[in-house]
Steps between C-alpha positions, in 0.01 A plus 500: 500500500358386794689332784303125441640603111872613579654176383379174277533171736619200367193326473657184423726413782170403665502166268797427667309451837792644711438527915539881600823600480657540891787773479727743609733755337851551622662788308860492507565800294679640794743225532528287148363822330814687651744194382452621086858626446571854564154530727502656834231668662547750789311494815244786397430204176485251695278651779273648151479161352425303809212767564415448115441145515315453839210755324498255203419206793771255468523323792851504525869723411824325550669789570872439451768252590643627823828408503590614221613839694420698840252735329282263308456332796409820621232571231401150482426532917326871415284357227395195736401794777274717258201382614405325157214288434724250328708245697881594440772228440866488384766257368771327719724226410545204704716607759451600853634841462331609165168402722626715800479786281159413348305421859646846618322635176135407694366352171246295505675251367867386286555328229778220511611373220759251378578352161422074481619481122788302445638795279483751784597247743830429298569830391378748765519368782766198469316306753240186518159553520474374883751744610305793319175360626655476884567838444186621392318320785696676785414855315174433490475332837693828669194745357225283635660508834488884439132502391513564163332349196710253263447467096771240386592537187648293236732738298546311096210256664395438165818359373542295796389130528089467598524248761815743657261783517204275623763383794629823575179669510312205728778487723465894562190439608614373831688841555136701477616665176181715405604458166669310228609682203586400107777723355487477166836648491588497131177509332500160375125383596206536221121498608493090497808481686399773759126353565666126488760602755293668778234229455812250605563687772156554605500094529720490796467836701263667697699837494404767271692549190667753334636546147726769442542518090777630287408655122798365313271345209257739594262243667524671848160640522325199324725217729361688806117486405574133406658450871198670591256280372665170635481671829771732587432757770718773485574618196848704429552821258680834413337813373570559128669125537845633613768289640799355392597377160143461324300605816223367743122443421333807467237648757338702297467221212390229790251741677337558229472169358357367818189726427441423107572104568425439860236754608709626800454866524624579830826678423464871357658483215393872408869616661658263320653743186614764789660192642706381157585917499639512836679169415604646175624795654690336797688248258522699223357194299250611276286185411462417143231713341272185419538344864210377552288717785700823464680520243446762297314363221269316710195688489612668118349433192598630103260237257252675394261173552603489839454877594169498321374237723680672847295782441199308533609252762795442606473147591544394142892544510566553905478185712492780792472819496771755582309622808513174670917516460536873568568546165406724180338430122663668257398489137789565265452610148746424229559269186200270591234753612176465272207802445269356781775453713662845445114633537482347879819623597452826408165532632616394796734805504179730489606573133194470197663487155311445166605205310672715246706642803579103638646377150702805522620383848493195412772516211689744703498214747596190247782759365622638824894382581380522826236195477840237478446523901121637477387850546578661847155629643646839505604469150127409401301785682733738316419321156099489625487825601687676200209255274222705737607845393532478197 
C-alpha cells in the first residue's frame, strides 16, 4: 500500500465545511497517566516516555506534579532540561508555594487549577468561590512575575455553572494567563455538550482553550475532537487512555483520528504501538485486546470474506493500515476460515497444497479444539507442513 493509500479519509466531514482545525497536543501521560491507581513510573520511564513522545511530535509533556515529593520535582525539572522539541509543563495548585516548586522546575509553563463547581466548592474545599478564585489569582500572578507561562484550569469545569466559567476565565485574562483550560473532570460531557461548551467560551475570550477529557462513558476521545472542532487549541490525552478511574482521552486513538477525519498528518504515528508497549510495560496495564489503534486485534482478521478480500487489498476491512500505527496484520484461521481464504493464507506462508490437501486442512481446522481461540501460527505451519510431506 502506498503512503497516499495507508488510510481511507473521511470524505464526508468536508460537507460539514469546517475551518482547519488550529491545535496542539498536551500529553499528560506522565502526570494524569501516573494518577491510575497502583501506577508509578521511575525516572529511567519517565525520562523513556518523555523521549517517546517528543519523536511522535506532540508539542507538549506535562511531566509531573512537583510537589507531590522532592524527586518528582526532580524528574519533572530533568525532563524540562532534556533538550526536547516539545514545550514541558506541570500541575500546581493555587497556592504560592505549590508554584515555588513548579517555577524552580524551568517549565515552560504550569498549570493552575481550581475547582468553580458548587459540589467541589462545598465539599473539597469548604470555601466560596471568591476566596478560591483570590487564591488562584495570586498563584498565578507569583509565576508571571517569575516568567513563566500560565494555563488556568477549571478542574469539574463542566459541572460548574457557564456564565461562572465564562467570568472566571475573562477575568484571567487580565492576569496574562496563556491559557484557559476545561477539565472535564468526571467525564460527564458528550460531543454536543463538548462542541456547545467551548463555542460558549470562545464567545467571550481571546485566550486559547484547552479541554482536558475524562473517558468515564467512554466519550473521551470523541468529546475532544468535538472541542476541537468548535475551536479548542490544545488538546489533552494519555497513551493507551490511562488515568484514573475510567482514564483520559487516548493519544493514540486522537492522533490517529486527526489524520482519517481531519487530514492532519504531521504527527508520526508509526511509533505509536512501541509507545502503548512501553506504556504497557511501565504500568503493567495491558490495554484491552480490541482497543482501538493497538490493541491486539486491531489489524487481525478470522472471516473468511474478510481475509479473502485482505489478500487482495487491504483497504476493504482496514481504515489504515498497520504500518501507519507501527503495527502488524495477522490473519487467524479457525471456525470461520473458508477454502479461498485458507488458500491465501497459506500461500502466503510459501506453502502450495492441492485442493484435496486444503479440505484435509481445512476439516482438521473446523475440528481442531484449538480453533475455540483460533489456530496459533506455529500450530498451523506444523499442520501445513506435515499436509506437504505426505
Amino acid at each position: 500500500m502506498s503512503e497516499v493509500e495507508a488510510y481511507s479519509r473521511n470524505k464526508l466531514i468536508d460537507y460539514l465545511n469546517l475551518p482547519p482545525l488550529d491545535i496542539e497536543i498536551c500529553d499528560v501521560t506522565l502526570r494524569d497517566g501516573e494518577q491510575t491507581p497502583g501506577v508509578v513510573f521511575t525516572r529511567d520511564e519517565k525520562i523513556a516516555l518523555a523521549t517517546e513522545l517528543d519523536n511522535v511530535g506532540v508539542e507538549i509533556i506535562e511531566a509531573g506534579f512537583p510537589v507531590v515529593s522532592p524527586a518528582e520535582k526532580d524528574i519533572v525539572k530533568e525532563i524540562s532540561n532534556m533538550g526536547l522539541n516539545a514545550k514541558t509543563c506541570c500541575l500546581a495548585r493555587s497556592k504560592i508555594s505549590d508554584v515555588e516548586t513548579a517555577v524552580d522546575c524551568d517549565v515552560d509553563f504550569i498549570s493552575i487549577f481550581i475547582a468553580m463547581s458548587d459540589l467541589h466548592l462545598k465539599h473539597k474545599y469548604h470555601k466560596s468561590y471568591d476566596e478560591m478564585f483570590t487564591s488562584a489569582m495570586s498563584a498565578i500572578e507569583y509565576a508571571k512575575d517569575h516568567g513563566v507561562g500560565v494555563r488556568f484550569a477549571a478542574e469539574d469545569g463542566t459541572r460548574t455553572d457557564v456564565d461562572v466559567l465564562k467570568k472566571a476565565f475573562v477575568a484571567a485574562e487580565d492576569y496574562k494567563v496563556d491559557y484557559v483550560s476545561i477539565a472535564d473532570t468526571i467525564g460527564i460531557l458528550n460531543p454536543s455538550t463538548a462542541y456547545y461548551l467551548v463555542s460558549e467560551i470562545k464567545k467571550v475570550v481571546h485566550t486559547p482553550i484547552c479541554i482536558h477529557c475524562h473517558n468515564d462513558l467512554g466519550l473521551a476521545t470523541a468529546n475532544t475532537l468535538a472541542a476541537a472542532e468548535a475551536g479548542a487549541k490544545q488538546l489533552h490525552t494519555t497513551v493507551n487512555a490511562i488515568g484514573e478511574r475510567a482514564g483520559n482521552a487516548s493519544l493514540e486513538e486522537l492522533l490517529v483520528a486527526l489524520r482519517v477525519q481531519y487530514g492532519i498528518e504531521r504527527y508520526d504515528t508509526t511509533r505509536l504501538t512501541k509507545l502503548s508497549k512501553m506504556v504497557n510495560e511501565f504500568s503493567g496495564i495491558k490495554p484491552a485486546i480490541n482497543k482501538a489503534i493497538v490493541g491486539e486485534h486491531t489489524f487481525s482478521h478470522e472471516s473468511g470474506i474478510h481475509v479473502c478480500a485482505i489478500l487482495e487489498e487491504p483497504r476493504t476491512y482496514e481504515l489504515f493500515s498497520p504500518e501507519m500505527v507501527g503495527g502488524e496484520r495477522h490473519l487467524i484461521v479457525g471456525k470461520h476460515t473458508g477454502m479461498k481464504a485458507l488458500k491465501g493464507i497459506v500461500k502466503s506462508m510459501g506453502y502450495e497444497l492441492e485442493k484435496e490437501q486444503l479440505c484435509v486442512l481445512l476439516d482438521k481446522i473446523k475440528n481442531c479444539t484449538e480453533a475455540k481461540k483460533g489456530i496459533p501460527p506455529s500450530r498451523l505451519d506444523e499442520m501445513v507442513a506435515d499436509l506437504s510431506r505426505n
